[in-house]
C-alpha positions as CSV (number, residue, x, y, z in Angstrom):
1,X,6.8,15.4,3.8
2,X,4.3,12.7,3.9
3,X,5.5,9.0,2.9
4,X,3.5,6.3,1.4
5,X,4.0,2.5,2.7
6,X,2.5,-0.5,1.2
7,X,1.1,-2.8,3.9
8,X,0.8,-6.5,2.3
9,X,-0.2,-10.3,3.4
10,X,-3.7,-8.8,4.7
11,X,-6.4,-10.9,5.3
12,X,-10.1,-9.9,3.9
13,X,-11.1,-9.3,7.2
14,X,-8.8,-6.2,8.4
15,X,-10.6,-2.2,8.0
16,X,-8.9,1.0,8.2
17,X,-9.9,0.9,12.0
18,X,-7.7,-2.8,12.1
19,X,-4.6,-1.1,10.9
20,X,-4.8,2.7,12.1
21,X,-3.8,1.6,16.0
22,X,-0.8,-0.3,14.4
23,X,0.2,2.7,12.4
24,X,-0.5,5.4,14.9
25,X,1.9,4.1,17.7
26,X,4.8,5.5,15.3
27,X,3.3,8.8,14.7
28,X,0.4,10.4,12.9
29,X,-1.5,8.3,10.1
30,X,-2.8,10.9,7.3
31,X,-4.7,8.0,5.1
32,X,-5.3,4.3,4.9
33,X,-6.0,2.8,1.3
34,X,-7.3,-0.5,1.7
35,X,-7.3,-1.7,-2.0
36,X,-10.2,-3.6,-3.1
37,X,-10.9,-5.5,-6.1
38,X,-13.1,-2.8,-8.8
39,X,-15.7,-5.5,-10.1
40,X,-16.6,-7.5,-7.0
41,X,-15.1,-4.9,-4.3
42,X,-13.3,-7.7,-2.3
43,X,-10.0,-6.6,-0.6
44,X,-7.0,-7.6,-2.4
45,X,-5.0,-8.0,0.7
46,X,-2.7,-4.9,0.6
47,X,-3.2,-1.4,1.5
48,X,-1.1,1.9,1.6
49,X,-0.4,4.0,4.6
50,X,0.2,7.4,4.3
51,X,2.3,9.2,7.5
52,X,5.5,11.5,7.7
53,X,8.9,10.0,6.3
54,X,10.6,9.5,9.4
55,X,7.8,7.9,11.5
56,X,7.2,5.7,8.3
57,X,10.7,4.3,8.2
58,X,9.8,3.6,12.1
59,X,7.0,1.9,11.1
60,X,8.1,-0.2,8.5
61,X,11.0,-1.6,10.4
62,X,9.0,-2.2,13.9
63,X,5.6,-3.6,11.7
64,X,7.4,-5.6,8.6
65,X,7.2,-9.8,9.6
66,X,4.2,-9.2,12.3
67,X,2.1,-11.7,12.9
68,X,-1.2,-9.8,12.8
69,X,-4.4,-11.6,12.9
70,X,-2.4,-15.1,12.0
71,X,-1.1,-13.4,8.8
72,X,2.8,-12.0,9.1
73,X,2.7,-8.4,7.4
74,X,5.1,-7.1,4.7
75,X,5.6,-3.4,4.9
76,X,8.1,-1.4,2.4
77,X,8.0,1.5,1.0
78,X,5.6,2.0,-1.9
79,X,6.3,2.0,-5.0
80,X,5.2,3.9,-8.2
81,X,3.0,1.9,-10.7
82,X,4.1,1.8,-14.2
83,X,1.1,1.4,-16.1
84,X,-0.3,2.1,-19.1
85,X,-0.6,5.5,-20.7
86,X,-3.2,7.6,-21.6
87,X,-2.6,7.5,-25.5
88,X,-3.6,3.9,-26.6
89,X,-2.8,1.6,-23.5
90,X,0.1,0.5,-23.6
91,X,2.7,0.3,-21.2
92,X,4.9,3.6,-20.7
93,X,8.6,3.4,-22.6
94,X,7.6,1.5,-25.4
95,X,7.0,3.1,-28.8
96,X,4.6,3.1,-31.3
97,X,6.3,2.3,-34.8
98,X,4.6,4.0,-37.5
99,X,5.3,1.0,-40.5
């Protein structure tokens, strides 16, 4: 089963074809997210790579604290947002009081 990594501490200059080598040298890569900002479309210095559980943990622990391209990377496992919801916005657990 596929498992999802958060790569962090990027600089604006890395692409999917900057990280994939990295990645690939602990086992198949299914996707590379490279987040980018959604008004000016500027990386935001993390991305998310995708690959199967047990070459991910391989990855994290050989790429977390590499120096790459002067920045030291932070790789862990990714986490799921909590956002808002779908109903009104706001943030999921709280409840809407009715008074």
């Amino acid at each position: 089963m596929p498992k999802r990594l958060y790569v962090g501490n990027l600089t604006d200059k890395v692409t999917e074809n900057d990280l994939r080598p990295l990645f690939e040298k602990y086992g198949q890569v299914h996707s590379i997210e490279i987040k980018r900002d959604e008004e000016t479309s500027e990386p935001r210095g993390f991305a998310f790579v995708e690959m199967d559980a047990e070459n991910a943990n391989d990855a994290r622990k050989g790429l977390d604290g590499l120096e790459f391209k002067g920045m030291r990377l932070k790789v862990n496992k990714a986490r799921m947002r909590r956002g808002p919801d779908i109903t009104g916005g706001r943030p999921r657990g709280r409840k809407k009081h009715s008074w």
